[in-house]
C-alpha positions in Angstrom: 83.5 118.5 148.9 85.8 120.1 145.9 85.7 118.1 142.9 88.4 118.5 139.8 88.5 121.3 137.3 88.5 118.4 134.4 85.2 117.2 135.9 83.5 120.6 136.6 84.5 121.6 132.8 83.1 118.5 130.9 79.4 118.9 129.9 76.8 116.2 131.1 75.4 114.4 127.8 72.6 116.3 126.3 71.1 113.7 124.3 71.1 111.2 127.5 69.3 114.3 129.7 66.8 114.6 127.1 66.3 111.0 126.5 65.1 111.5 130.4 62.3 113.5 128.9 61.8 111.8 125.9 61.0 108.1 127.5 57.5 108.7 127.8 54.9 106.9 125.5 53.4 110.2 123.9 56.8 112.0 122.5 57.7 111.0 119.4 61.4 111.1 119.4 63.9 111.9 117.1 66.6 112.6 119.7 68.5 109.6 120.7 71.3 107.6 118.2 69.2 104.5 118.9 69.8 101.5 116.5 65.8 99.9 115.9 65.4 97.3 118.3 63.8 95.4 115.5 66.9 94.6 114.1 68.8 92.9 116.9 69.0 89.3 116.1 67.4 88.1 119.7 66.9 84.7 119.1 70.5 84.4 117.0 72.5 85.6 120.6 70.2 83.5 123.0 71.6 81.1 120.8 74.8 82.0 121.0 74.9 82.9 124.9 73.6 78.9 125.4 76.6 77.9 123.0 79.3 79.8 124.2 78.3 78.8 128.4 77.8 75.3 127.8 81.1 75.1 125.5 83.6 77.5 127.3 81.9 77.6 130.7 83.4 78.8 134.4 86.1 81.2 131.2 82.9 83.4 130.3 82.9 84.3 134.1 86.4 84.8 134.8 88.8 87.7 134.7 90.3 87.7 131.0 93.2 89.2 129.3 93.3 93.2 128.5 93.5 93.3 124.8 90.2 91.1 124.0 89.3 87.4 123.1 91.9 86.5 120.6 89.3 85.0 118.2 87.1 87.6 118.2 90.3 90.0 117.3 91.4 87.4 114.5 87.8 87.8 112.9 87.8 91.3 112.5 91.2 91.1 111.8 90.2 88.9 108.6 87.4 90.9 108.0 89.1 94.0 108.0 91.5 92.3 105.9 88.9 91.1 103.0 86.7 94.1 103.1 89.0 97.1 103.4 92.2 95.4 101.8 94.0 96.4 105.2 97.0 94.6 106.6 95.6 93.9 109.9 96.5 91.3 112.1 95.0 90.2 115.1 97.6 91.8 117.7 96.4 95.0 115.9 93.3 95.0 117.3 92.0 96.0 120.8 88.8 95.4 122.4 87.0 98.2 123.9 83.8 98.9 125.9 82.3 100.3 123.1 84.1 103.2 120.6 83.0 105.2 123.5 85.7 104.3 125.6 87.9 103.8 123.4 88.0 107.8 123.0 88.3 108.3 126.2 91.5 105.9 126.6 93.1 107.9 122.8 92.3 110.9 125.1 94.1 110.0 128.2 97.0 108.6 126.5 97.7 111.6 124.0 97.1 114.6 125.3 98.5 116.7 128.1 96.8 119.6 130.0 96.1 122.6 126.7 97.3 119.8 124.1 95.4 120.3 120.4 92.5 118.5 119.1 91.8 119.2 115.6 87.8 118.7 115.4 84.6 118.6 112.9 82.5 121.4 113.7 80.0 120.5 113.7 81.3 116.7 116.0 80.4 114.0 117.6 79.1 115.2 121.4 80.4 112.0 122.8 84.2 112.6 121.5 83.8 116.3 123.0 82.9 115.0 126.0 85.3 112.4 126.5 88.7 114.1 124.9 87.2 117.0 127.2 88.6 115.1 130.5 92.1 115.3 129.4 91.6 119.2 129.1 92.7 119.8 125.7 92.6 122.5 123.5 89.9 122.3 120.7 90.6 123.6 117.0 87.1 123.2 115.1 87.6 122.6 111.5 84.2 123.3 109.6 82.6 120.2 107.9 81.4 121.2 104.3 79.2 118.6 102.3 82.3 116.6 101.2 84.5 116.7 104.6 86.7 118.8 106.1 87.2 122.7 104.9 91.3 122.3 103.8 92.2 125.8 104.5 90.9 125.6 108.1 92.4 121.6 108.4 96.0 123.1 107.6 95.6 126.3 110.2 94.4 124.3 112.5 97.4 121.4 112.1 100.1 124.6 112.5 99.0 125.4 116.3 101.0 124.5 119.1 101.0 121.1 120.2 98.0 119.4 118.0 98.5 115.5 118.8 95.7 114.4 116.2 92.6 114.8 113.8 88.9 113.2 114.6 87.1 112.5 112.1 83.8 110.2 111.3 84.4 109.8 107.3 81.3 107.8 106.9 77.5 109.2 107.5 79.0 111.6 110.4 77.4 112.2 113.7 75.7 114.7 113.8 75.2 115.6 109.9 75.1 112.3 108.3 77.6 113.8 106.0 80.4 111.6 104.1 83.7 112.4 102.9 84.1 112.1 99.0 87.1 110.3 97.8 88.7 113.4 96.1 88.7 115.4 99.7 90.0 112.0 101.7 92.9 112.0 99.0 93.5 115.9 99.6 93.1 115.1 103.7 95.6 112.3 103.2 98.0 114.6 101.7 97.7 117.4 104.2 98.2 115.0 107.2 101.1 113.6 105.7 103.1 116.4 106.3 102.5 116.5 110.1 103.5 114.2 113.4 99.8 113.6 114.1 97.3 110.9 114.7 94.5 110.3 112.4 91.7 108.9 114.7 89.2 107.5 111.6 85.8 106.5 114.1 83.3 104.1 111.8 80.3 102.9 114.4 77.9 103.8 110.6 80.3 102.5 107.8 78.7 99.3 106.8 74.9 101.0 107.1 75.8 102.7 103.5 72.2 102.3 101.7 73.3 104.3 98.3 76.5 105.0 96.5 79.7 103.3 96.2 82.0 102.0 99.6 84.8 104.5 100.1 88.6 104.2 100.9 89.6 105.1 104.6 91.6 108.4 105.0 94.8 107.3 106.4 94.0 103.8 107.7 96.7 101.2 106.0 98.2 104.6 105.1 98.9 106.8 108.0 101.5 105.7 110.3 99.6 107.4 113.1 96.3 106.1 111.9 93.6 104.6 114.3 90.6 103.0 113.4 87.7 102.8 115.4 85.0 100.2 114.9 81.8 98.8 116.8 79.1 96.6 116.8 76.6 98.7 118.9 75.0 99.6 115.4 74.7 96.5 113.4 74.3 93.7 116.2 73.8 95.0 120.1 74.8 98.4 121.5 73.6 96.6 125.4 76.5 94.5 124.5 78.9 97.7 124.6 81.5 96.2 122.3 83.7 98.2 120.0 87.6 98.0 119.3 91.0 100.2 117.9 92.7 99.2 114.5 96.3 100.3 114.9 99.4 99.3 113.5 101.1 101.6 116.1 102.5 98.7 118.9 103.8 101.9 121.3 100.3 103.0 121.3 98.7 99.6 122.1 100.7 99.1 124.9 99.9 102.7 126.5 96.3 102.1 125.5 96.6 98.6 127.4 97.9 100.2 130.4 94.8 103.0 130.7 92.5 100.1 130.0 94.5 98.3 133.0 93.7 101.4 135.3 90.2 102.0 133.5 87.9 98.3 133.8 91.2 96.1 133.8 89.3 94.1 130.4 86.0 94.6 128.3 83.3 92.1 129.2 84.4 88.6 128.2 81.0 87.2 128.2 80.3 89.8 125.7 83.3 88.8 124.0 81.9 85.4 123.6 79.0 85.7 122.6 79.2 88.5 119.9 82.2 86.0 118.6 80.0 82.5 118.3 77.5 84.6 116.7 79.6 86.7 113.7 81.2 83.4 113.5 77.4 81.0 112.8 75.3 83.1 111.5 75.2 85.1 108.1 76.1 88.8 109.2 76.3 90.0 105.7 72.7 89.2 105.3 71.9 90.7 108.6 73.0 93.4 108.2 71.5 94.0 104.5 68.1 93.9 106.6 69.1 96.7 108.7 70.0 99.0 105.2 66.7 98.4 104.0 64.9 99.0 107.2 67.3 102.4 107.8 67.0 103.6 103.6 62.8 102.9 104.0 63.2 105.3 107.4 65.0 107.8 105.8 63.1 107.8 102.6 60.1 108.9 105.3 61.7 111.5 107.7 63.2 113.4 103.6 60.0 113.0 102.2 58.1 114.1 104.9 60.5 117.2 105.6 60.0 117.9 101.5 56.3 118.3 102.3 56.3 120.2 105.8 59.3 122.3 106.2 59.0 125.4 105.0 61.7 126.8 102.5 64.7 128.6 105.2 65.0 125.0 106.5 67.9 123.3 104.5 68.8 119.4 105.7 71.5 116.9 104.3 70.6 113.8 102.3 72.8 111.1 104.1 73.6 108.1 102.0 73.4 106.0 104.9 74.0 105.9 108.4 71.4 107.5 111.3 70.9 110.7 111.0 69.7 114.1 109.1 71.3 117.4 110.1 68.6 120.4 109.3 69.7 124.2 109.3 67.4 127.0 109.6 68.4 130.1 107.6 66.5 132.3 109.5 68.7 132.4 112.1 66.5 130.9 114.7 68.0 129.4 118.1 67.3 125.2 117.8 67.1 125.2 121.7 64.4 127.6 121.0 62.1 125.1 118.8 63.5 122.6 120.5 60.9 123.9 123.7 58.2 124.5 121.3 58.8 121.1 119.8 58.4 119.4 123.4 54.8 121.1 123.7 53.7 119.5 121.0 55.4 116.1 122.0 58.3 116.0 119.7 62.3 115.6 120.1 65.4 116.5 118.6 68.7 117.3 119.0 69.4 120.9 119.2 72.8 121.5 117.7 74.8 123.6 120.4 76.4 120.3 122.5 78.0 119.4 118.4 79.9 122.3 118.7 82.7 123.4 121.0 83.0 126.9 121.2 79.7 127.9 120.0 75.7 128.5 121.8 72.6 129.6 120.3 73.2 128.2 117.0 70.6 127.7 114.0 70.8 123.6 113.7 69.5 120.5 114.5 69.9 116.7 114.7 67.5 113.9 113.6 67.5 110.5 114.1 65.3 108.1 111.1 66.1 105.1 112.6 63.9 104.2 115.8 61.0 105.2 114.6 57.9 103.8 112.0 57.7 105.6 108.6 54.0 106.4 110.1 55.2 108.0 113.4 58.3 109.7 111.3 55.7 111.6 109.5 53.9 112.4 112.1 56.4 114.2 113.8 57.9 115.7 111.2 54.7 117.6 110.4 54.5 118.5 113.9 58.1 120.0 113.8 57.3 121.3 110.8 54.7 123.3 111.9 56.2 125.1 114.8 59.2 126.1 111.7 
C-alpha cells in the first residue's frame, strides 16, 4: 500500500510516544502538557451531566449543528466581551474539538501546497504537526524573552506567499515565555502592513499567577485576526472542547465547511455539559485554585533547578502557564540527557520536535504542573545530576 507524501512527511507526536514510556509508576515525568487532575471539578460536571440529560434529553444524543451550541458561544461571547473588551458576538465564535483541531481546519483552509507559515522557533509541536498536513512552507521567526525577534518577523512576512503568523502570546508552549506589551504594539504595527492572518492561540492565558493581564496582538484589531481558546486547561481536556474568535464571516464559513468534511460537529454532549457548568458554578474561583496550585508547582521545579543545575543550564521564569524551557550552554544534545535521564527514571521534553528545521539542539521542555512539589524536587535533582 502507498500512502500520501503529506502523511509520510508529518512527524508522529513526540511527547505522546514518550508519554508511552513515561506511564509507568516509577518515572517521574515532566514530559507531558498534562493539566493536574486535582483540579478538575469532578463532582461540579457529574452535576452538570445529570442536569443537562434530564433537562435537554434525547438533543444531548443527537446530531447537532456545525458551529456549536449557541449558548455556550453566547457565553464566551460575553465573556470575551467583559474580560478582553472585544466586540464579539456569538456568530463569531466556533466550536472546535479542542484548539487542536482547530489548527488543523486554519491549516486546511489557508494554505496551498509550499504556502508560508510564519512560526516561533522555538513552537508549539502540535501546530507543526497539524499545519504540516497542508504541506506548507515554514519561516521560523526566533522567540526572544519578550516575543518575536522584529527583524526576522519582517523577513520572514516579505517571502512568497506567507498566508499568516502563529503565535502563543501568553506563557508559550514550549518556553513559557510571554509577549511584553511594548513588542505586541511593535508586532501589531509590522502585521499591519501585510495581507496576513494573525492566528493568536491562548489554551494558558487565564493561568497568569504574577504580573499584570496583557492586551491581545491583533485580536479586536487585526482584520485577519483569529483567536483561539480552550477549556482543556482550566476545566477538562477529556472533554476536548476549544473554539475560533473571528470577526472574519468568509473564513467561518470555509472553516464550517472543513469541519462538515472533518467530524460534521464537536461533541454536543460536551457542549452541554461544559455550558450548565460555566453557567452554575463560580469559574472565576475555580480557576483561582488552579493559579495557586500551578504558582506553588512552579515555585518548586525554579527552586529546585536554583539548587541542582549546575551553572551552563539557563531556564525561563514563566509568569504563568505550564511550563519551563531550560538551555544548556554547553552545547550538549537534549535527546542525549534525555536517555540518561530515562535511566534514572526521569522525563522531559527534548527540544528538537519545537523546531522545524533544526536536530540535535541544546534545549529542553518542563512541565510543573502534574506533579507534587516533593516529586518535582525529586526529579529535578535527578536531572540535575546527570547535567
Amino acid at each position: 500500500m502507498e500512502f500520501s507524501e503529506k502523511i509520510l512527511n508529518t512527524p508522529s507526536s513526540f511527547i505522546r510516544n514518550i508519554l508511552k514510556v513515561t506511564e509507568s509508576e516509577d518515572v517521574i515525568s515532566f514530559a507531558g502538557g498534562l493539566p493536574n487532575p486535582i483540579s478538575f471539578p469532578v463532582e461540579a460536571l457529574k452535576a452538570s451531566a445529570n442536569k443537562a440529560i434530564s433537562e435537554n434529553g434525547s438533543r444531548l444524543f443527537q446530531y447537532s449543528g456545525t458551529q456549536g451550541y449557541a449558548p455556550l458561544r453566547e457565553y464566551i461571547a460575553a465573556k470575551y466581551r467583559r474580560v478582553h473588551g472585544l466586540d464579539v458576538h456569538a456568530d463569531d465564535v466556533f466550536i472546535t474539538t479542542g484548539s487542536q483541531q482547530a489548527l488543523e481546519l486554519i491549516g486546511k483552509v489557508l494554505i496551498n501546497k509550499g504556502d508560508g507559515i510564519v512560526i516561533e522557533e522555538p513552537g508549539y509541536l502540535g501546530a507543526i504537526q497539524a499545519f504540516t498536513l497542508s504541506e506548507p512552507t515554514f519561516y521560523g521567526v526566533t522567540l526572544e524573552n519578550d516575543g518575536l525577534n522584529l527583524e526576522e518577523l519582517e523577513n520572514a512576512l516579505q517571502q512568497p506567499n506567507v498566508k499568516f503568523v502563529y503565535t502563543v502570546p501568553n506563557f508559550q508552549n514550549p518556553t513559557g515565555l510571554t509577549y511584553s506589551k511594548e513588542k505586541r504594539q511593535q508586532i501589531f504595527e509590522i502585521l499591519s502592513k501585510y495581507d496576513v492572518a494573525l492566528i493568536e492561540d491562548d489554551p494558558y492565558g487565564e493561568l497568569r499567577f504574577q504580573g499584570e493581564p496583557l492586551p491581545y496582538i491583533g485580536a479586536g484589531k487585526l482584520e485577519n485576526s483569529i483567536l483561539l481558546g480552550s477549556f482543556s486547561k482550566t476545566v477538562t481536556p477529556g472533554m476536548r472542547l476549544g473554539f475560533i474568535i473571528t470577526k472574519n464571516k468568509e473564513l467561518l464559513q470555509h472553516i464550517e465547511t472543513a469541519k462538515q468534511a472533518t467530524d460534521l460537529h464537536t461533541n454536543i454532549f460536551s457542549q452541554y455539559v461544559i455550558y450548565d457548568y460555566l453557567a452554575n458554578n463560580d469559574y472565576t474561583e475555580h480557576v483561582q485554585k488552579i493559579i495557586a496550585l500551578y504558582r506553588n508547582q512552579a515555585d518548586a521545579m525554579l527552586n529546585a533547578m536554583e539548587e541542582f543545575f549546575p551553572a551552563h543550564v539557563d531556564y525561563t521564569r514563566p509568569y504563568g502557564g505550564m511550563f519551563i524551557w531550560a538551555t544548556m550552554n554547553n552545547g550538549t544534545s537534549s535527546l542525549d540527557v534525555f536517555q540518561k535521564a530515562m535511566e534514572q527514571k526521569v522525563a522531559f521534553v527534548p527540544g528538537d520536535p519545537f523546531y522545524t528545521s533544526k536536530t540535535g539542539v541544546n534545549t529542553m521542555r518542563l512541565n510543573y504542573t502534574n506533579a507534587t512539589p516533593a516529586v518535582i524536587r525529586e526529579g529535578i535533582k535527578r536531572l540535575g545530576s546527570i547535567l
